[in-house]
Structures are given as structure tokens and as C-alpha cells.
N, C-alpha and C positions, 0 to 999 in steps of 0.2 A: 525497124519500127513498123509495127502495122499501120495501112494508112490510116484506117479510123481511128485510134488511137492519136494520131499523128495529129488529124485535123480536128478534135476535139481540145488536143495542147496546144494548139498553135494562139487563141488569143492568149493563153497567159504567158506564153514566150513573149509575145510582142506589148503585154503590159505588165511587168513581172511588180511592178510598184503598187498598182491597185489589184493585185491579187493574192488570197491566199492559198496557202499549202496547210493539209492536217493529214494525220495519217496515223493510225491504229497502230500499235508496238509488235507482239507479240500475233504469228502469221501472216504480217505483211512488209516490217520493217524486217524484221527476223523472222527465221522458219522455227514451226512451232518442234519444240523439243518435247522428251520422254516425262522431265522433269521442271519446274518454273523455275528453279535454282540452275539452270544448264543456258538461260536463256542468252544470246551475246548478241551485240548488234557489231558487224563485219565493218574494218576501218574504212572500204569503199563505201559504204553506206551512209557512215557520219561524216568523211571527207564532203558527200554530196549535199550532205543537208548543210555542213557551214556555209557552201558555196549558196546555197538558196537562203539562208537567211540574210546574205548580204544584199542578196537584190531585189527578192519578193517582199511584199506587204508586210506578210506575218506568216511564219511556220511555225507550226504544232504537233505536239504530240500526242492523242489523246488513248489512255491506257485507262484497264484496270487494275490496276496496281497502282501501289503507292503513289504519292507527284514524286515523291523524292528519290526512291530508288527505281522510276521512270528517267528522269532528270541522269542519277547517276549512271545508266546502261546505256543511255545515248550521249551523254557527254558533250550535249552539243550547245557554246555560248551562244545566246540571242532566240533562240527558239523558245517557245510558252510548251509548258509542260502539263497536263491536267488528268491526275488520280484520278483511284479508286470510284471508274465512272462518272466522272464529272464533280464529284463532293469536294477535290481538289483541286489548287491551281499555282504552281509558279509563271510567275515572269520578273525575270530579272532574280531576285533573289528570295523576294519575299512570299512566304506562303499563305495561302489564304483558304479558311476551309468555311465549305455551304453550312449555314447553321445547323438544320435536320442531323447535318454527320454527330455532333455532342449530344444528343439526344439517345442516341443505339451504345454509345461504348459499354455502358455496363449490362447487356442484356449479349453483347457477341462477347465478353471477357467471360458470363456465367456459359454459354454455350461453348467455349473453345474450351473452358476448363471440363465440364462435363463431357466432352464426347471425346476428349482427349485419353481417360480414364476410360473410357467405354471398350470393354473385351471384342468387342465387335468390330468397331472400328479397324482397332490395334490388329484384329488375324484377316481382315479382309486388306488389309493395307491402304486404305483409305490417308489422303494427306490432307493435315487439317492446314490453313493457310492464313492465319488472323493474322486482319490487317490493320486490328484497331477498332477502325469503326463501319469491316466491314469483314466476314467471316465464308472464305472459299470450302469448298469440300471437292478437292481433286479427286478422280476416281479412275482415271488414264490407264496407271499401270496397278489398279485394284485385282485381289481375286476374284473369279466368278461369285456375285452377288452385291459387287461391291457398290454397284451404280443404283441396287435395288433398295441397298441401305441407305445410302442418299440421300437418296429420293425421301423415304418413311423419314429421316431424321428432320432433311429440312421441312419439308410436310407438316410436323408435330410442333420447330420451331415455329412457324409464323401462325400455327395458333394462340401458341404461349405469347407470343409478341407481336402484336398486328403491325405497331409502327415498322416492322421490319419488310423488305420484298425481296421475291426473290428474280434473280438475272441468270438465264442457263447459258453457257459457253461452250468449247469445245472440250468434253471428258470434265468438264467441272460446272456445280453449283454454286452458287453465291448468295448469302444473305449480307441486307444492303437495306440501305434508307427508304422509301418508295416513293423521296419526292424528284430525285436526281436519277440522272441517266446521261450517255454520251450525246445524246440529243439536247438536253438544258445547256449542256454546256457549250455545245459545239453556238445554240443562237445567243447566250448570254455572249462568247468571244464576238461575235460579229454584229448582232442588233445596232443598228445605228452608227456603227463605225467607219462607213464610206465609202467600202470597199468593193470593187464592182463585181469579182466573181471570185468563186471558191473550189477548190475540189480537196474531195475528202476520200480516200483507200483506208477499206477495211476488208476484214476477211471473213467476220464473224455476229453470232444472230446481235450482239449489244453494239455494231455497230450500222445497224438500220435506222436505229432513233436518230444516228447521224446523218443519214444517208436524208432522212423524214424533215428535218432542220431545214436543212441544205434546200429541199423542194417549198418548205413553206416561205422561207426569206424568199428566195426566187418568185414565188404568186403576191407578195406582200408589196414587192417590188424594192426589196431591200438589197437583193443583188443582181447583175445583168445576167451571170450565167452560174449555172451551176455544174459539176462534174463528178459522178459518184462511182468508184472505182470497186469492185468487188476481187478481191485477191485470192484465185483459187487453189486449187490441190486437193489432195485425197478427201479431204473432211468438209469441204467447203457445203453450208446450207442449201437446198434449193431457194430458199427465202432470199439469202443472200445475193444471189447472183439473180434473183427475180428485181429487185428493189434497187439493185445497182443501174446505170448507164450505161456501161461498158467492163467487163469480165477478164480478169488477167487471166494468166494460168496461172501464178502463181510468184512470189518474192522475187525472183530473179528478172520477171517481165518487170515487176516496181522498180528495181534498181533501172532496167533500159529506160523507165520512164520518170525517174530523178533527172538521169543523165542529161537525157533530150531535153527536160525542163531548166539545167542548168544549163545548156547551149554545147554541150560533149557531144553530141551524137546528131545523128541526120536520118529521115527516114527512109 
């Protein structure tokens, strides 16, 4: 364990009750894959977070993707689960979604049908990713042009639809509500609920609004510390690892730093 890493987890070792854990799915829980259907999270991985949800505050999970097939690829009882950028949220069992999300379904159900039929799409191999009430455009393993079509399509969307925004990830677009973000969600979870510090790992440009939360509750004086983890690897943002505290190299460094936080490891 590096030492600064080391000594930046040491209060939430020593107060694991008034602390929370959140942490981005897909590039820092799991390494990012070819395809979002390939995604898996490793049973050392979930073994760690049961063990954390039994002693810390509150653990989270916070994706873009569904809450519910979030929920189902971690598997993990007692953690808070929270979709499709914040528009979602389990805890415990009951789902709950931000109003804004019923307002977009029928405007991303007329755009998934459309572009899904679109000859263009279909020969650049573009992957459309409808999630309801929020509509991905993978373009990862696209032909050459495929990033270019994108771009023009969701472009043309949020003219046709102002209430819609757009969120750029890694090799994918996203059109999406524009009042929610990982950042609403991460201070609706924490606002006023007691808890003295937080840290949050992500890898990726949607979870800065997190990273952004985390620094305003800390100046508001709503938590004593804050910890913002930037999960890296080949794709990692400069933004991201500008806006973070501290820089992993990458998923296997988070898993050392589960560990050390569940009291496995020593630095």
C-alpha cells in the first residue's frame, strides 16, 4: 500500500461507522470491457464490499446503468445502488426514480426506434443501449466513422428534444434528463445525514460531478473529510485525474484499497 494512499484511509479505518464508501461500477469496480454485456464484477471484489457494508456507514454504488442491473452485477446485500446517473436509486429493496427520468421515455423510445433502423448506424456497428429513460450510443468497437456518426446523431437529438443532455463516457454518448447527474445524487445520499467523511472512486469524465459534491458538502461543512479516488489505465481523462485527490493506476490498486479498508491488508 502506498503511503499516501495509506494515510489518507486511515481516518475511515479508525471510524468505519461514520463513514461512507461510493464507488463507480464499470472501470473501477470492474475493468472496462470490449462490450457492456461482457461486464463482471470479480467474487474478490463483492466478498469486500459485503465485508464493508457490515461495518461502514453506508456503501454505494453509483453507475450509469440501470439501479437494477447495477444491483444485479454486484450482488451485494445492504449496499445502496443508484442508476442511470443518479435518476435511480435502491436501498433495501424499493426503487425509486427522480421525477425528470418520466418526462424523456417517450422522446429516447422514438430515438432508439429510429436509429436503430438507420442503415448507418447498422454498417458502422454502432450499439444502441436503451435504457428507458436514458439512451447510450456505444461506439468502442464502431467502424472507422463510427464516433463521427455519434456525435451528428446525438447532436440533431438534443435539438429535436432540449429537455434531454447529453454525458460523454469512455467510447460512449449518452442522452439523459439534464437535471440529474452522479453529482445530485452522490449530495441527495449524504445532505444532512451525519456522517463525518466520504470517499468516492471513479474513473471516468461523469464521475467528476462526484468527485464536485464531495468538495461542496466538505466547504458547506456537512462532512469533516472528503476522499476522491481517480481509477486509472489506458483511457483514463486528464480531467479526471486533475479533479481527483489521489490517482490509482487502476482496478487492481481499488481492490488493495477495499482490502486495507476492510482491515485485510497493511501498508
Amino acid at each position: 500500500m502506498r503511503p499516501d494512499l495509506a494515510e489518507a484511509l486511515k481516518p475511515f479505518r479508525e471510524d468505519p461507522a461514520g463513514s461512507v464508501l461510493l464507488f463507480d461500477l464499470d472501470g473501477t469496480l470492474s475493468p472496462i470491457v470490449p462490450h457492456p454485456r461482457q461486464s463482471r464484477v470479480s467474487s474478490r471484489i463483492r466478498s469486500l464490499l459485503r465485508g464493508l457494508c457490515e461495518s461502514y456507514g453506508k456503501v454505494g454504488v453509483i453507475s450509469g446503468r440501470p439501479a437494477r442491473e447495477t444491483q444485479s452485477l454486484v450482488g451485494v446485500e445492504g449496499a445502496v445502488y443508484v442508476g442511470q446517473h443518479g435518476m435511480e436509486e435502491i436501498e433495501g429493496e424499493r426503487l425509486r426514480r427522480e421525477a425528470p427520468a418520466r418526462t424523456v421515455s417517450p422522446a429516447i423510445a422514438r430515438l432508439f426506434r429510429t436509429w436503430s433502423s438507420n442503415r448507418q448506424v447498422q454498417d458502422t456497428g454502432l450499439y444502441l443501449e436503451n435504457k428507458g429513460i436514458a439512451l447510450a450510443v456505444h461506439y468502442r468497437r464502431a467502424a472507422p466513422g463510427g464516433e463521427e456518426l455519434a456525435r451528428r446523431l446525438v447532436s440533431q437529438a438534443l435539438l429535436a428534444y432540449p429537455q434531454l443532455s447529453m454525458q460523454e463516457g469512455k467510447k460512449v454518448l449518452e442522452l439523459k434528463p439534464g437535471e440529474t447527474d452522479k453529482g445530485t445524487a452522490v449530495y441527495r445520499l449524504l445532505s444532512g445525514r451525519g456522517f463525518a467523511r466520504a470517499l468516492y472512486a471513479g474513473d471516468d469524465l461523469t464521475d467528476i460531478h462526484a468527485f464536485q459534491s464531495l468538495e461542496r458538502l466538505a466547504g458547506e461543512g456537512g462532512l469533516i473529510e472528503v476522499l476522491t479516488l481517480a481509477v486509472g489505465g489506458e483511457e483514463l481523462h486528464p480531467e479526471v485525474a486533475q479533479a481527483a485527490r489521489i490517482t490509482l493506476s487502476g482496478p487492481e490498486e481499488l481492490e488493495e484499497t477495499l482490502a486495507y479498508l476492510a482491515g485485510q491488508d497493511h501498508p
